[in-house]
C-alpha positions, 0 to 999 in steps of 0.5 A, a space after each residue: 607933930 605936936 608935944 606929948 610930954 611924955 617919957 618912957 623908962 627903962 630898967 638896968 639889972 643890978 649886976 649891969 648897973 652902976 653909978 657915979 660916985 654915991 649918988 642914984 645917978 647912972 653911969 652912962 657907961 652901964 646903959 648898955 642896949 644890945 643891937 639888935 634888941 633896938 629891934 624892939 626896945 623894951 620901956 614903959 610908959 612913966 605915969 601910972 607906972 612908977 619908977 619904984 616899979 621897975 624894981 620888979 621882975 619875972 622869973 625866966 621860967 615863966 617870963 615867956 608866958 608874962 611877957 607875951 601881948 596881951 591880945 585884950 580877950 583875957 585879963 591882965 594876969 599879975 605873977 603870983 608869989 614865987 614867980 616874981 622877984 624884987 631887985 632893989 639894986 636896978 636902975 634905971 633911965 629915962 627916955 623922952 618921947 618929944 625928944 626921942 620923936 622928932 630925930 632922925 639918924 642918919 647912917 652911912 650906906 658903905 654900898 652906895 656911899 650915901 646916908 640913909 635916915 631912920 628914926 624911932 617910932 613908940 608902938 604899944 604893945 601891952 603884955 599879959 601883966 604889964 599894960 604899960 609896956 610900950 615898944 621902941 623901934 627903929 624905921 627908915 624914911 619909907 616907914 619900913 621897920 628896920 628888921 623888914 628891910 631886904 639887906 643883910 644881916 649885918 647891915 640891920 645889925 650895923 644899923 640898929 647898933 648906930 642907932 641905939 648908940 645914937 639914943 643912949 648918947 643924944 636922947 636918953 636921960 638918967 634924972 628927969 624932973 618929973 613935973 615936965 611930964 605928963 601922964 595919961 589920964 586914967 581913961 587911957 588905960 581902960 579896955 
């Protein structure tokens, strides 16, 4: 697999977010994913989209409308005013692709007492207002997305739960220097 050099970045409600001491560093403490949201971890794609756009949400009244995928036969829609807000007081962290691509988590199969191995794959999924949006998910050694797999509920749930506890402690990043990315070229995000 050769080196894309890209990250993706995601957000941290102001009321989850906090920091250490006065600075704009995270705490890694507030980095809280749910397991079974790694089902499809919600990210986007740093390059066009910038960190100061993270800022910007979506009222839960019409969030389902925005946030469906986009199926590429209609335009891409931005809120108008009223439903939309800005939250200055978001975080937010970092996720590096090459980083994120080449592991492999392996996780005890308490069943047959033998690990089995899942990593992460990136999917682009745009939304109907955001063509940066780009999914996380989890799969394991035969390319089975975990939410697929014919194992209990809880299992999946142990699984995505080792997994994402995994990616916050060993992959995610809360500063970045932004000149060891790269960023698609315009013609990327053309229909």
């Amino acid at each position: 697999m050769s080196q894309c050099n890209l990250c993706l970045i995601r957000h941290v409600d102001s009321d989850k977010a906090k920091f250490i001491g006065y600075s704009n560093t995270l705490n890694p403490d507030c980095i809280n994913i749910q397991s079974d949201h790694l089902r499809d971890l919600s990210t986007n794609l740093l390059g066009i989209f910038q960190p100061s756009d993270i800022f910007w949400g979506i009222d839960k009244s019409v969030s389902s409308y925005y946030c469906n995928l986009w199926d590429g036969s209609e335009e891409c829609c931005t809120p108008p005013d009223g439903e939309y807000f800005v939250d200055e007081g978001r975080g937010y962290f970092f996720i590096p692709v090459d980083e994120m691509l080449k592991e492999n988590v392996d996780v005890l199969n308490v069943e047959s007492e033998r690990s089995d191995r899942y990593s992460f794959k990136i999917l682009h999924t745009p939304t109907r207002c955001n063509f940066w949006h780009i999914s996380i998910r989890v799969y394991d050694s035969n390319d089975n997305e975990v939410s697929c797999l014919d194992v209990s509920k809880n299992r999946k749930r142990r699984i995505w739960k080792l997994v994402k506890d995994y990616l916050v402690t060993s992959i995610v990043r809360t500063e970045i220097n932004y000149d060891d990315y790269s960023v698609l070229g315009e013609a990327v995000y053309c229909k």
